[in-house]
C-alpha positions as a Markdown table, in Angstrom:
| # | Residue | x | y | z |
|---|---|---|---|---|
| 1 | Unk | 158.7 | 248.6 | -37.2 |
| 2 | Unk | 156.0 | 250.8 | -37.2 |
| 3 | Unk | 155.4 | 253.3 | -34.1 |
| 4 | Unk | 152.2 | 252.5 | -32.1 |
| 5 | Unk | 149.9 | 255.2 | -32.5 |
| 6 | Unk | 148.5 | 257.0 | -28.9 |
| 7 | Unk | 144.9 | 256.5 | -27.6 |
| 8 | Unk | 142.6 | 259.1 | -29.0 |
| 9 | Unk | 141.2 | 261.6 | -26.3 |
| 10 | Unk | 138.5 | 260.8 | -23.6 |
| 11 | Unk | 135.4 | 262.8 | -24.3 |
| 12 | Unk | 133.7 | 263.5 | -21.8 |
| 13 | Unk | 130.1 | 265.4 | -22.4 |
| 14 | Unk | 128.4 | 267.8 | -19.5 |
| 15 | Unk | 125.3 | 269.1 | -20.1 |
| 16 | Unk | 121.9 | 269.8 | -18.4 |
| 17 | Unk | 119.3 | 273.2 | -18.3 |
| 18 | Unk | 120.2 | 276.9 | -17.9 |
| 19 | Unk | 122.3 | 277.3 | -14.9 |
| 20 | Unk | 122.0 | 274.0 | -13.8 |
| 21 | Unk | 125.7 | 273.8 | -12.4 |
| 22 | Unk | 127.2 | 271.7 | -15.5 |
| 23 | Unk | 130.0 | 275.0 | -16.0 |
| 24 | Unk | 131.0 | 274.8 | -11.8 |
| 25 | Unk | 131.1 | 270.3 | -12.6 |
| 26 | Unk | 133.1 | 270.7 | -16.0 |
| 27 | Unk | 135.2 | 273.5 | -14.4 |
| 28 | Unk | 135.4 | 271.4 | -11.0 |
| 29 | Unk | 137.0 | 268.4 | -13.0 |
| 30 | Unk | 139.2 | 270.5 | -14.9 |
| 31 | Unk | 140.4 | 272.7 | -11.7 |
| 32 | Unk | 141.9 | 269.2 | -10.4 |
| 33 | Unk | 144.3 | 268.8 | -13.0 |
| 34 | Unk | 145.3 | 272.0 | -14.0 |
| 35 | Unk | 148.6 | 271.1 | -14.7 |
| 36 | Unk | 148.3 | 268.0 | -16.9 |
| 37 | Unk | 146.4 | 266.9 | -19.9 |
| 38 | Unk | 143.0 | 267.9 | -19.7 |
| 39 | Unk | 141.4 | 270.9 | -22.1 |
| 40 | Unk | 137.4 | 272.4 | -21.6 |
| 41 | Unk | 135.2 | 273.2 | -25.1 |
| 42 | Unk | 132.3 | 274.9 | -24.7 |
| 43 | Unk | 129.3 | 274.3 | -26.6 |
| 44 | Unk | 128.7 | 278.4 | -25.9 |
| 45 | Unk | 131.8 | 279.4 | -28.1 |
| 46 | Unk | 129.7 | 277.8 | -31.3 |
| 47 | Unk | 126.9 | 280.3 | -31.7 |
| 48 | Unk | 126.3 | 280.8 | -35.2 |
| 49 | Unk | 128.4 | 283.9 | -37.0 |
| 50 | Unk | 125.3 | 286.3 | -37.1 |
| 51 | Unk | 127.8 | 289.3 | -38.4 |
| 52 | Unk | 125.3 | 290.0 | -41.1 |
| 53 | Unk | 122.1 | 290.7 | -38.8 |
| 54 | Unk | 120.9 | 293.7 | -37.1 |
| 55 | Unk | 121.4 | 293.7 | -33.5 |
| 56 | Unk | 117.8 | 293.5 | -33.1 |
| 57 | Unk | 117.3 | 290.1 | -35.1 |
| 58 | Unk | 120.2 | 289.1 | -32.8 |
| 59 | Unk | 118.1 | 289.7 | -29.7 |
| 60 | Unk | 115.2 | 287.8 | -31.3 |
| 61 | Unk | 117.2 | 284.6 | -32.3 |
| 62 | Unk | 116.4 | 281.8 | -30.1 |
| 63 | Unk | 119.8 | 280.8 | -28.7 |
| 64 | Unk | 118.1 | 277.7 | -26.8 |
| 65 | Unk | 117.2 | 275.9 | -30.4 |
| 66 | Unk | 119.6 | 273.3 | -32.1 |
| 67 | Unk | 119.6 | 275.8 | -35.0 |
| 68 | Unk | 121.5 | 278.3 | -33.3 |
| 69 | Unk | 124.3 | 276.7 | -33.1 |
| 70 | Unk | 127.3 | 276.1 | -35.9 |
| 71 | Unk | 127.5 | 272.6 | -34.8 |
| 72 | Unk | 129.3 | 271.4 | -37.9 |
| 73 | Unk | 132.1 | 273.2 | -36.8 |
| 74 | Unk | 132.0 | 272.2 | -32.9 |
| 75 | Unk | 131.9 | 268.2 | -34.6 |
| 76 | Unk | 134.9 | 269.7 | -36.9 |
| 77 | Unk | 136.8 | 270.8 | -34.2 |
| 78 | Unk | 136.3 | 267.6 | -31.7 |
| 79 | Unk | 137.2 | 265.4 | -34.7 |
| 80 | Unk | 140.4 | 268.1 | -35.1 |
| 81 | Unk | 141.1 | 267.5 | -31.5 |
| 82 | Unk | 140.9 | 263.6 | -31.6 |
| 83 | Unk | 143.3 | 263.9 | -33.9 |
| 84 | Unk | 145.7 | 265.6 | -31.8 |
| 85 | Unk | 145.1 | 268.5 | -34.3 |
| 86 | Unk | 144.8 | 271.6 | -32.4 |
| 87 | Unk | 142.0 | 274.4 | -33.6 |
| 88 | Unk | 141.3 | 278.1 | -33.8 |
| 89 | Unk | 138.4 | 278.2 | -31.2 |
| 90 | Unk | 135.9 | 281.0 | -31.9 |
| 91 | Unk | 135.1 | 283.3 | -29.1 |
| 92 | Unk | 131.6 | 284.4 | -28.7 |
| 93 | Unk | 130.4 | 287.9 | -27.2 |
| 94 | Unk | 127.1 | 287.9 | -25.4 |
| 95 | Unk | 127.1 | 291.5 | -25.3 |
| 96 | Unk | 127.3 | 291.9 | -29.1 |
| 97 | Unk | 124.9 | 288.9 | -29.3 |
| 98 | Unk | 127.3 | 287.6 | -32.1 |
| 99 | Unk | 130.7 | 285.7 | -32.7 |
| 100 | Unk | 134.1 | 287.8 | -31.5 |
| 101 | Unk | 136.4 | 288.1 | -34.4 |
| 102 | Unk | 138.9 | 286.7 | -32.6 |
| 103 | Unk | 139.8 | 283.1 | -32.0 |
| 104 | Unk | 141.7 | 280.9 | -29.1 |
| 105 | Unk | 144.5 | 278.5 | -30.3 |
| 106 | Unk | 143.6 | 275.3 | -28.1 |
| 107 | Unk | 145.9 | 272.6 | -28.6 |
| 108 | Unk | 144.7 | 268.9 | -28.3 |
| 109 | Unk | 144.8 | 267.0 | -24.7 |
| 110 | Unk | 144.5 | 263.7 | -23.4 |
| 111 | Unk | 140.8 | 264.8 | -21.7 |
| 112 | Unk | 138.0 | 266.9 | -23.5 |
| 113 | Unk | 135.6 | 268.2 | -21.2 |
| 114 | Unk | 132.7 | 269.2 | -23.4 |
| 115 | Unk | 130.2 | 271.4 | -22.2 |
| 116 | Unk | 126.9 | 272.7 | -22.9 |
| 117 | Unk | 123.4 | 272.6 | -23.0 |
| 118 | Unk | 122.2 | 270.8 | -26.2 |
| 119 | Unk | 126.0 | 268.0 | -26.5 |
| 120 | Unk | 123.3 | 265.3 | -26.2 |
| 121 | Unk | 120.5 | 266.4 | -28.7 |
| 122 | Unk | 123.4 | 265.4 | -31.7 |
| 123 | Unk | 123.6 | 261.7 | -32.3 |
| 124 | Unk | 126.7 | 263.1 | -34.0 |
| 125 | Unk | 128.3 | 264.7 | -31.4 |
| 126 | Unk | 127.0 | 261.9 | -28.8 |
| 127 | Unk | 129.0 | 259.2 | -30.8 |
| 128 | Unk | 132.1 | 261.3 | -29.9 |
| 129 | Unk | 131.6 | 260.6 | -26.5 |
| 130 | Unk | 133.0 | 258.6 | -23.7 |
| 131 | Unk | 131.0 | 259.3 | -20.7 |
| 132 | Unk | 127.9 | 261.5 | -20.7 |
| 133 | Unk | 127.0 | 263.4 | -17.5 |
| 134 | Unk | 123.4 | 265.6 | -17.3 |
| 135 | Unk | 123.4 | 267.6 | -14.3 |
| 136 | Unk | 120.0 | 267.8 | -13.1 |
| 137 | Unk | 118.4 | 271.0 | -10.8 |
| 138 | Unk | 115.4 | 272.0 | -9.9 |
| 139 | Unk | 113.6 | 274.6 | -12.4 |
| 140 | Unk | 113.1 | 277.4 | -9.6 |
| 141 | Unk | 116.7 | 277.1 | -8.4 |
| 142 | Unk | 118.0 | 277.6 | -11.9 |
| 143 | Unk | 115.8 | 280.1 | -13.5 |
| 144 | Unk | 117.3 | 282.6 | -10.1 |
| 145 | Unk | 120.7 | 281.4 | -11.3 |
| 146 | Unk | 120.3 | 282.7 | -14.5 |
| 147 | Unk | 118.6 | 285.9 | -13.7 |
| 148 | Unk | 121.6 | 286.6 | -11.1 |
| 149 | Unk | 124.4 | 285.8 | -13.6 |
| 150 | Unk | 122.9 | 287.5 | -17.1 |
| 151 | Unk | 122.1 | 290.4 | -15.2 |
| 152 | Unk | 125.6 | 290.8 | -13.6 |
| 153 | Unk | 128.0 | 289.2 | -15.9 |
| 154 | Unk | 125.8 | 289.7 | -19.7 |
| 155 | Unk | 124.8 | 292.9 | -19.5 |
| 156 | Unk | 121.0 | 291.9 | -19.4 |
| 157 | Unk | 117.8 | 293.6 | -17.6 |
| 158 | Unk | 115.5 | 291.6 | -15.4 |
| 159 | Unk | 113.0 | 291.6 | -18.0 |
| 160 | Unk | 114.8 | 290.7 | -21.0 |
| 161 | Unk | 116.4 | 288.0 | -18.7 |
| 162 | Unk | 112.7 | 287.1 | -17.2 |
| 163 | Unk | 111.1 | 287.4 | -21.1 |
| 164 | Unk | 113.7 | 285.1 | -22.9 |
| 165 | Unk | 113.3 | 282.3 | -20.2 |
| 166 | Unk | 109.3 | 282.2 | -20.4 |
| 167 | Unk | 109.0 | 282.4 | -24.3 |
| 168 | Unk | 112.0 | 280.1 | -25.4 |
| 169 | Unk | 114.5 | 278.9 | -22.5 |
| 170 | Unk | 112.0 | 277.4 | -20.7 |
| 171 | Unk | 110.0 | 275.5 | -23.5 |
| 172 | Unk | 113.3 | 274.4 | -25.3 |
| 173 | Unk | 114.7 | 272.9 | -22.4 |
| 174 | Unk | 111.4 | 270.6 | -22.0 |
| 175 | Unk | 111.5 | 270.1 | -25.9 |
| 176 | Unk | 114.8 | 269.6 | -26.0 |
| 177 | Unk | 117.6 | 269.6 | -23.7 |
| 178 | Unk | 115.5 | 267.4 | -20.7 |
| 179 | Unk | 114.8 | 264.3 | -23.4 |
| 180 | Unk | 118.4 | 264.1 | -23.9 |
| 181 | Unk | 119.2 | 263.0 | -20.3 |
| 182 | Unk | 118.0 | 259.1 | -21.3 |
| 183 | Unk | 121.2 | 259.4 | -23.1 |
| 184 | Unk | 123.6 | 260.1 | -19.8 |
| 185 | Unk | 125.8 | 257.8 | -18.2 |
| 186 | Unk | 125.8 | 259.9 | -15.0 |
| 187 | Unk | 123.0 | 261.8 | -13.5 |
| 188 | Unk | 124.0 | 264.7 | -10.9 |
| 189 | Unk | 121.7 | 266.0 | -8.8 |
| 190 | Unk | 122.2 | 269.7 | -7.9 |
| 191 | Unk | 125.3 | 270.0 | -9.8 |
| 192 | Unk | 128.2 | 272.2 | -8.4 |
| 193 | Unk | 126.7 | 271.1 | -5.1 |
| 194 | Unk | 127.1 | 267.4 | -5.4 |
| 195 | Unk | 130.6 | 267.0 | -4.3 |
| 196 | Unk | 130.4 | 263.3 | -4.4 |
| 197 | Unk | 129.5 | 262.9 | -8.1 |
| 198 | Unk | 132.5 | 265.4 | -8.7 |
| 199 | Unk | 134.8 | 263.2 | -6.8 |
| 200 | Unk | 133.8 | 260.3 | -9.1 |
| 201 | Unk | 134.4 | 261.7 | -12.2 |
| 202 | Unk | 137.9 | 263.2 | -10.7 |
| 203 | Unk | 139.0 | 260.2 | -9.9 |
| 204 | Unk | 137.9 | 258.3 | -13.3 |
| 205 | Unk | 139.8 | 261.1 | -15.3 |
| 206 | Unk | 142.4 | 260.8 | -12.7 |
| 207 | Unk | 142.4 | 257.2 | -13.4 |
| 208 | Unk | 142.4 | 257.4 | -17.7 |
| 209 | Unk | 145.6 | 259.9 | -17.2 |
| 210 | Unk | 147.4 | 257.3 | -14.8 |
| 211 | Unk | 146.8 | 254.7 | -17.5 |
| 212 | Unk | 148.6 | 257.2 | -19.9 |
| 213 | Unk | 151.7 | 257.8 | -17.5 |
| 214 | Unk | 150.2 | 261.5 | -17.1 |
């Protein structure tokens, strides 16, 4: 008799604009279940390797394009994971502007949480999804976000912060990461704030691992 094979992972994809509060929803969900079956990829840890540029055509690559990213290994390693494959996730340092040497075994859950700002522009990566969330927050309220956390936690100045968003954040976002919201299952006002959409998607993950005997 041949053994049943287990139900491939839920994907579940969390994107939205620069500091719009889809890192406080994916890490919201994940905080809830700490302790069982659920893993979070970020879309951030696939930079492309740039090892063999000069820091300063680092600092002019625009990290809000498709192109910077090595998406055909994020799709690798979700495919990996949907397997039940587990993969060396890269590590990427925003001080360096580059890829960290070093790696992160993750091993495969029952829940992906995928997160980051261009999941949706990839009808590639889209297929691999099971429920597509786009947190949605004002411009002005994110644009101070991101000011507030690359100057404290990246190492950035106000005017390399306040530069980058005028010349490619914002004008990539409207070209490219605010189209993919047709795409979402769920929209989320104001993110991290919106306890109510967080409670909903708790309680369907909560649901998928009860189904699973999690």
């Amino acid at each position: 008799m041949t053994k049943a094979q287990p139900a491939k992972p839920i994907v579940i994809g969390v994107t939205g604009g620069t500091a719009s509060g889809k890192t406080t929803v994916s890490h919201a969900i994940f905080d809830h279940f700490a302790d069982n079956s659920v893993l979070l990829l970020e879309q951030d840890a696939y930079y492309n390797d740039q090892s063999e540029m000069t820091m300063a055509q680092r600092r002019a690559v625009n990290y809000d394009h498709p192109l910077a990213f090595d998406t055909k290994r994020l799709i690798a390693d979700l495919k990996k994971l949907l397997a039940y494959q587990p993969i060396e996730k890269p590590v990427y340092d925003y001080k360096l502007f580059n890829r960290s040497k070093e790696t992160i075994l993750q091993k495969p859950k029952d829940v992906i949480i995928l997160e980051g700002v261009l999941i949706l522009d990839d009808p590639r990566l889209r297929d691999l999804m099971d429920i597509k969330v786009f947190v949605d927050t004002d411009d002005d309220v994110r644009v101070i976000r991101r000011i507030e956390r690359d100057m404290k936690e990246r190492g950035r100045s106000l005017d390399s912060v306040i530069t980058q968003y005028l010349t490619t954040v914002k004008p990539m976002y409207h070209q490219f990461v605010e189209p993919t919201k047709r795409y979402a299952d769920l929209i989320v006002p104001e993110g991290g704030e919106n306890q109510v959409a967080i409670d909903l998607l708790v309680t369907k993950v909560r649901s998928i691992l009860t189904q699973r005997g999690k």
